[in-house]
C-alpha positions in Angstrom: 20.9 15.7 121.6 21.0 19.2 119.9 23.3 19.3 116.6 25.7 22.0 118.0 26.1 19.7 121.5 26.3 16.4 118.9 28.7 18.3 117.2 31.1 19.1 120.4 30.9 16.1 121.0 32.3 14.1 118.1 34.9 16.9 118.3 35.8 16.3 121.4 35.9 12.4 120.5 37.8 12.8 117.2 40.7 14.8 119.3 40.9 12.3 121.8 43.0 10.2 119.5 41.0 7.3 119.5 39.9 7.1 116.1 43.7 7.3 114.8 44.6 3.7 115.8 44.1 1.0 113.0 43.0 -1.4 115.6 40.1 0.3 116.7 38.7 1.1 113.0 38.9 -2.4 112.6 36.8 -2.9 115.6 34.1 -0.8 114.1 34.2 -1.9 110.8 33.7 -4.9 112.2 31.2 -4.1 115.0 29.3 -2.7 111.5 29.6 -5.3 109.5 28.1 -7.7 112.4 25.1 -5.3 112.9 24.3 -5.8 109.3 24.2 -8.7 109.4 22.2 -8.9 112.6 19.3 -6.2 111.5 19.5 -7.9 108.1 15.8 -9.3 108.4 14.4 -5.5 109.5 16.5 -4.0 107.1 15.3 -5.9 103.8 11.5 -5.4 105.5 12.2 -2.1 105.7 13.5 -1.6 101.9 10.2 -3.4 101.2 7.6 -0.7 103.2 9.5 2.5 101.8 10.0 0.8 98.1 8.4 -2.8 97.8 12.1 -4.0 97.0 11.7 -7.8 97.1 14.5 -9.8 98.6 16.5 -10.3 95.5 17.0 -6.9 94.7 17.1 -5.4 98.3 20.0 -7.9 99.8 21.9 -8.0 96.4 22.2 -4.2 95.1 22.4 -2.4 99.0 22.8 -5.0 102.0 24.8 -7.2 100.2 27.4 -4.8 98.8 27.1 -3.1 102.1 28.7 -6.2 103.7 30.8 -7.1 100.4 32.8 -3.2 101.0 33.0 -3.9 104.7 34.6 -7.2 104.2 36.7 -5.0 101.7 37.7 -2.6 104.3 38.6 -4.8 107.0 40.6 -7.0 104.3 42.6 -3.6 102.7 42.5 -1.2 105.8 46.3 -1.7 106.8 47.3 -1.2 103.2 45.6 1.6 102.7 46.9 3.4 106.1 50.0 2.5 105.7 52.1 5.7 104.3 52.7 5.9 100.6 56.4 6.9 99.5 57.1 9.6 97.0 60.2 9.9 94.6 62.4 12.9 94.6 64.2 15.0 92.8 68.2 14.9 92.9 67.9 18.2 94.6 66.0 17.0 97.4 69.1 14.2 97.8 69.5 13.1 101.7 65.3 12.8 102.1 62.8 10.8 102.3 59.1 11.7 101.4 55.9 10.2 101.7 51.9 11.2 102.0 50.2 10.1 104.9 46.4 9.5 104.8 45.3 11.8 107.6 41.0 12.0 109.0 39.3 15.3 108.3 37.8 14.8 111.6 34.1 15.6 112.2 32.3 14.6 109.0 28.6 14.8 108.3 26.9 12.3 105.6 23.5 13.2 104.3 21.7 10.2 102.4 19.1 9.5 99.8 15.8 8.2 100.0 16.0 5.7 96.6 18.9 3.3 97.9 18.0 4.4 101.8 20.4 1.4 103.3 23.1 1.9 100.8 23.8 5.6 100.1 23.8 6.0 103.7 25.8 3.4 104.5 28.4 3.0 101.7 30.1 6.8 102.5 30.4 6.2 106.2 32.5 2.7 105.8 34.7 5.2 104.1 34.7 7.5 106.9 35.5 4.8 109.4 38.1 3.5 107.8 39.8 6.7 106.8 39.9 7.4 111.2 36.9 10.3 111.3 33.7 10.7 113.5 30.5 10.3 112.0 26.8 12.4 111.9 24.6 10.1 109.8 21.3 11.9 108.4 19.1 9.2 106.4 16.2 10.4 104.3 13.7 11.5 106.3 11.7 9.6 102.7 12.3 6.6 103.5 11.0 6.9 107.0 10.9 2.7 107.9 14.6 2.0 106.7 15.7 5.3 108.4 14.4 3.9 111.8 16.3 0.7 111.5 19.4 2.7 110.5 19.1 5.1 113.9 18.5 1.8 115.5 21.1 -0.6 114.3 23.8 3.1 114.7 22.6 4.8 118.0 22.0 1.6 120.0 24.7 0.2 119.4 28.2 3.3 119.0 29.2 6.2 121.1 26.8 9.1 120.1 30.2 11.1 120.4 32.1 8.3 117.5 29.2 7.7 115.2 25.6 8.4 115.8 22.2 9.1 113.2 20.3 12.5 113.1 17.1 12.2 111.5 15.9 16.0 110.0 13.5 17.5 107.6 14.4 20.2 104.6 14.2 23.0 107.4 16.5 20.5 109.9 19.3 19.7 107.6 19.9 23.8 106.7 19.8 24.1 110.5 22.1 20.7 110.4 24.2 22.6 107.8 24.7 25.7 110.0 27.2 23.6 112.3 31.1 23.7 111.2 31.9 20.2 110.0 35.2 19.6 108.7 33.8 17.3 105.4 30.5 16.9 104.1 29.3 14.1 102.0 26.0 14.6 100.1 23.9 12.2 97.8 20.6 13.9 96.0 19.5 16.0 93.9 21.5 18.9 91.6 19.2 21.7 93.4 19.5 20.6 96.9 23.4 19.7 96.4 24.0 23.8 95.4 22.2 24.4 98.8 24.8 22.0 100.6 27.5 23.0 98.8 26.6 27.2 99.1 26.6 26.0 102.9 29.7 24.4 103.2 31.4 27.0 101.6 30.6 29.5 104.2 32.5 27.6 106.1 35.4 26.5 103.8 34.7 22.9 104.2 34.8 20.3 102.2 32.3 18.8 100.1 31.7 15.6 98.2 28.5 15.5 96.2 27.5 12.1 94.7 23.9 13.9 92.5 22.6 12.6 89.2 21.6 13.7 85.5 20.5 13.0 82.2 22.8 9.8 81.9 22.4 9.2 78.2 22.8 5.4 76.6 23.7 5.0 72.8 23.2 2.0 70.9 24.6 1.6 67.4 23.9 -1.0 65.2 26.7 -3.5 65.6 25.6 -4.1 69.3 24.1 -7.4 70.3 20.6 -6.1 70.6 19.1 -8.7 72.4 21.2 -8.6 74.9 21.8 -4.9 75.1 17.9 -4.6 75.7 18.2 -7.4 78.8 20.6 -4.9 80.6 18.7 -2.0 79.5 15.2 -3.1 80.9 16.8 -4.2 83.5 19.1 -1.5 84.4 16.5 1.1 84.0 13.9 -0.4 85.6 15.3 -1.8 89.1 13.6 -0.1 91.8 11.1 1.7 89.3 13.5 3.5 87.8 14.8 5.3 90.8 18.6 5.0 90.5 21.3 7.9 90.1 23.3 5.8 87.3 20.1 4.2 85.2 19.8 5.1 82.1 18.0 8.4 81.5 17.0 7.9 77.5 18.1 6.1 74.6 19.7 7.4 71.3 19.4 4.3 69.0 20.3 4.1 65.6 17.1 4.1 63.0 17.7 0.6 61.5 17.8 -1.3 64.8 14.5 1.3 66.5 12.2 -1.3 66.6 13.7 -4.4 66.9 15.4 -2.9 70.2 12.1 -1.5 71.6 10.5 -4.6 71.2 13.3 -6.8 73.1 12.8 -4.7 75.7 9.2 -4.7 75.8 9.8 -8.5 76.1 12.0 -8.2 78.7 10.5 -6.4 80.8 7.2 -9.1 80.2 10.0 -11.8 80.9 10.8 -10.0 84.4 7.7 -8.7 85.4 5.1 -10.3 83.7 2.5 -9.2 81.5 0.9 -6.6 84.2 4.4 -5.4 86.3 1.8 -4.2 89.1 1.1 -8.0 90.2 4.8 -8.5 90.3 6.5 -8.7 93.6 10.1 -7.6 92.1 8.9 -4.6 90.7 8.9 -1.3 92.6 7.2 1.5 93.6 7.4 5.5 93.5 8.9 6.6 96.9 5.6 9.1 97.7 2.8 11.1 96.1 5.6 13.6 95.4 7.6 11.8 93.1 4.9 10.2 91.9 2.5 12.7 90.6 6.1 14.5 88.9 6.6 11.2 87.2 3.2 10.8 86.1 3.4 14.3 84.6 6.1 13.2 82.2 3.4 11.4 80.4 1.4 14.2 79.0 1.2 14.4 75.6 3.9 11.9 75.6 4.1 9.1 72.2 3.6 6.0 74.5 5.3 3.1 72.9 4.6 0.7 75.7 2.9 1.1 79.3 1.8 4.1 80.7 -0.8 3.0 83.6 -0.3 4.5 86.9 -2.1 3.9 89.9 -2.0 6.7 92.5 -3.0 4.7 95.9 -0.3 2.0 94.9 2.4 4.5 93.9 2.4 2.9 90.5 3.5 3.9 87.3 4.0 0.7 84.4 7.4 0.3 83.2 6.9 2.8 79.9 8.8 4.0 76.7 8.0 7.1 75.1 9.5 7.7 71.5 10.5 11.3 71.5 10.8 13.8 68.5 10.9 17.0 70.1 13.6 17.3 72.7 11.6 20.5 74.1 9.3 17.4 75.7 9.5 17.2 79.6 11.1 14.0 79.9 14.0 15.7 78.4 14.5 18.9 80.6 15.2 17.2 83.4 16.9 13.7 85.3 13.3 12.0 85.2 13.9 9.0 87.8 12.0 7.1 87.5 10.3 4.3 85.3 9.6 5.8 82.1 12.4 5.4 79.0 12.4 8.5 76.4 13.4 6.7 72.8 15.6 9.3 70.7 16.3 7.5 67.1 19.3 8.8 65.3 20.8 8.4 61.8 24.2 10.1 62.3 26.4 10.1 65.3 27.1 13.5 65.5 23.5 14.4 65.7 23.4 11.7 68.6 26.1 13.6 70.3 24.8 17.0 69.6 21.7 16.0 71.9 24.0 14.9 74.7 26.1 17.9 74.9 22.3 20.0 75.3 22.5 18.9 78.5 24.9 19.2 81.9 27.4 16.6 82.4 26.0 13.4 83.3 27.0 11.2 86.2 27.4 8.6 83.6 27.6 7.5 80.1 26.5 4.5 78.6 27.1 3.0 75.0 26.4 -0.9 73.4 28.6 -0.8 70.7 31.7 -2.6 69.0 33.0 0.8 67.3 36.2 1.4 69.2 36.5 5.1 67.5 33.2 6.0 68.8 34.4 4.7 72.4 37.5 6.2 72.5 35.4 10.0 71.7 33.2 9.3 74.2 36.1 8.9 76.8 37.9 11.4 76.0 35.5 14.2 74.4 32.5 13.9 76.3 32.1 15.3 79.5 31.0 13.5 82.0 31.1 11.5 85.4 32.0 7.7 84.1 32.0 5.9 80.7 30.4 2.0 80.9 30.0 0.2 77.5 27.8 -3.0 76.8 26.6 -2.8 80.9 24.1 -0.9 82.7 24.7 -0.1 86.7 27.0 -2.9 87.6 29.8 -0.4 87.8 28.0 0.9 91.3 29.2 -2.5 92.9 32.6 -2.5 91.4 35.0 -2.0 94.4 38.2 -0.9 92.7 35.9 1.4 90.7 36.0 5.1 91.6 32.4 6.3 90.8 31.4 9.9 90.8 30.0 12.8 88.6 31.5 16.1 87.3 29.8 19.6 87.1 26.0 19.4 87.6 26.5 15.3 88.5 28.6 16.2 91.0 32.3 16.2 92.4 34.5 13.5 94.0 34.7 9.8 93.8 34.1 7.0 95.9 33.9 3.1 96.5 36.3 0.8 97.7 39.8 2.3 98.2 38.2 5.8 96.6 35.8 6.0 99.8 38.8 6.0 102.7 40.8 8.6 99.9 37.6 10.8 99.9 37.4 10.9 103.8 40.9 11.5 103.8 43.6 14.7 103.7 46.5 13.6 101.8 49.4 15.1 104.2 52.8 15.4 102.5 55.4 14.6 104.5 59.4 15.5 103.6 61.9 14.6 105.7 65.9 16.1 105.0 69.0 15.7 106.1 71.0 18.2 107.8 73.7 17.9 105.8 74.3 18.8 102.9 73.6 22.2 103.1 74.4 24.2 100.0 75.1 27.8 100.8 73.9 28.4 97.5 70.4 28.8 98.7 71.1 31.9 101.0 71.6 35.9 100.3 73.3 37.3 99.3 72.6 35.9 95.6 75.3 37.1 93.5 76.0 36.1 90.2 77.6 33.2 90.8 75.4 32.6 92.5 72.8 32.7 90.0 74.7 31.1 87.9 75.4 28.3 90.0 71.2 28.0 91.1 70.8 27.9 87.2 73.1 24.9 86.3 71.9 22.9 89.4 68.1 23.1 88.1 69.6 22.3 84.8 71.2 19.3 86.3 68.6 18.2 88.5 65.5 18.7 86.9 66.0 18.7 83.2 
């Protein structure tokens, strides 16, 4: 089917009314939630072709919370439709007033190729439950999980309710060209300014869920050993390949070395002296990313690792100590598996590198210094702020997640998800009576002096 016909289509479905009744969302959430658990066997094989994600990794961080925020829907959906009352003002006596979760309608959700199940899932439970119809477009990167998605989706729902595009660079700007009435994007900062440039011509609206130099601080009161557990491991789950792992380190001077080498231990403990024999360790998503990665390595102080291996898509688990931020692993998001090591003696100094750079999606911090949390909360910009944790936040389903600036705009996950796909319609209600003449020419003054003492009374 041809976008603009696809397109027509869902329109056409969306005004039908259908989508508006709680029942039937239910019936799709559900109808989901049963297909992933039915294509759970392709989809986890599929994880493994396009990312060698072993079963652990692949059912727990995207099938698994896939499921886990469906359940979530189905359990909160009448809650969350169900109108929300407003106060008033004593002027505004003899109303009621509410806001009313309304669907945008025809949404459109592009995905990303590192989490292929999960970032293209996750946004469209939202868009179900919030009453819209759906365009799905995977990443055309991750070609085998892609397949099961248009599988599991066009097999299985009305082409005109929910159905999966599959399209290159060239495709999705054609994609783009149609008039959607909300767009939900996750990727890159470069092709999220194309998106959004593209959805402005249009005036619709845009969520984009990019990514950043997330920076992680670690002072010396912090439990280093096991600050360097969640480090290793939050950095190096799927090779390094996540939005919100850490980007680099600022570490205090005195703890340096005693950090690096607990992590160089952990990552020994999880993947075992060579990580390339280890079937829970990942690989780059193409030749692509992989040669870019691998060029972060030249010239680069190599603490630990280093080996790549371009048939296998392979590059070692590696830190890097850094001296000169002018390196390349610090001018741009390098996601992937190698760890820049920034040491510090003075906080502000640390902080001073972090502001060099945009916003990041996320900031991290081990440390037992409430002053220094409290600055980074509310000083530094930023999308989120986790202390002593790395990632988990992702799966947290009362959690709004989402960046700001150059890591993007709008939140989602759990309740934040059916809010993002939804318009927040304001709804007042009045009486007839009273009516205060007041309001009507002519104004005279008493009039005006009447207007003045009722905001007086009212409001002050």
């Amino acid at each position: 089917m041809e976008y603009a016909a696809l397109v027509v289509a869902q329109k056409r479905y969306f005004a039908s009314g259908k989508t508006l009744e709680r029942a039937f969302r239910k019936q799709q959430l559900q109808k989901l939630l049963d297909l992933c658990i039915t294509y759970e066997d392709a989809i986890l094989e599929a994880l493994q072709k396009d990312l060698h994600k072993s079963y652990f990794p692949a059912w727990a961080i995207e099938v698994g919370v896939i499921q886990s925020e469906l359940r979530f829907a189905l359990k909160k959906l009448r809650a969350w439709m169900h109108p929300r009352a407003l106060p008033y003002a004593l002027l505004h006596f003899y109303s009621s007033s509410h806001v009313q979760y309304t669907p945008f309608g025809n949404t459109l959700i592009i995905g990303a190729w590192n989490y292929p199940f999960l970032l293209t899932l996750r946004p469209a439970i939202g868009a179900i439950a919030a009453g819209n119809t759906t365009i799905l477009k995977p990443s055309d990167q991750a070609v085998h999980t892609a397949r099961v998605i248009e599988e599991m989706i066009n097999t299985h729902f009305d082409p005109g309710y929910l159905h999966v595009v599959h399209a290159d660079g060239p495709g999705t700007a054609k994609l783009l060209e149609e008039k959607f009435d909300m767009i939900f994007y996750t990727g890159g900062t470069t092709v999220g300014k194309l998106v959004y440039t593209a959805a402005a011509k249009q005036l619709t609206p845009v969520i984009l869920e990019l990514g950043g130099k997330n920076p992680c601080i670690v002072t010396p009161d912090t439990n280093i050993t096991i600050a360097a557990k969640r480090i290793a491991w939050g950095k190096f789950s799927n090779a390094g390949q996540t939005c919100v792992a850490t980007d680099y380190l600022l570490v205090h001077a005195s703890i340096k070395d005693v950090l690096v080498e607990k992590i160089i231990e952990q990552i020994k403990s999880s993947y075992g002296a060579d990580a390339g024999e280890s079937a829970d360790y990942g690989r780059m998503i193409n030749h692509r990313q992989f040669e870019r990665v691998k060029g972060l390595l030249q010239g680069a102080h190599i603490i630990y690792g280093g080996k790549t291996d371009a048939e296998k898509l392979y590059v070692e688990p590696t830190i890097i100590e850094v001296d000169d931020l002018q390196h390349p692993s610090m001018q741009e998001e390098i996601f992937g598996p190698v760890l820049p090591v920034i040491t510090y003696t003075d906080m502000e100094e640390a902080l001073r590198v972090i502001e060099r750079n945009p916003e990041p999606l996320v900031l991290y911090a081990f440390t037992r210094d409430k002053k220094l949390i409290h600055k980074l909360i509310h000083e530094i910009p930023g999308g989120d702020v986790v202390i002593n944790e790395q990632v988990l936040h992702f799966g947290h389903l009362y959690f709004p997640i989402g960046g700001k600036g150059n890591s993007g705009m709008g939140k989602y996950q759990g309740e934040y998800s059916f809010i993002a796909f939804s318009h927040p319609k304001s709804v007042l209600h009045r009486s007839y009576f009273p009516d205060l003449s007041v309001r009507y020419p002519p104004y005279t003054k008493k009039k005006n002096r009447r207007i003045r003492q009722i905001f007086r009374y009212f409001f002050d």
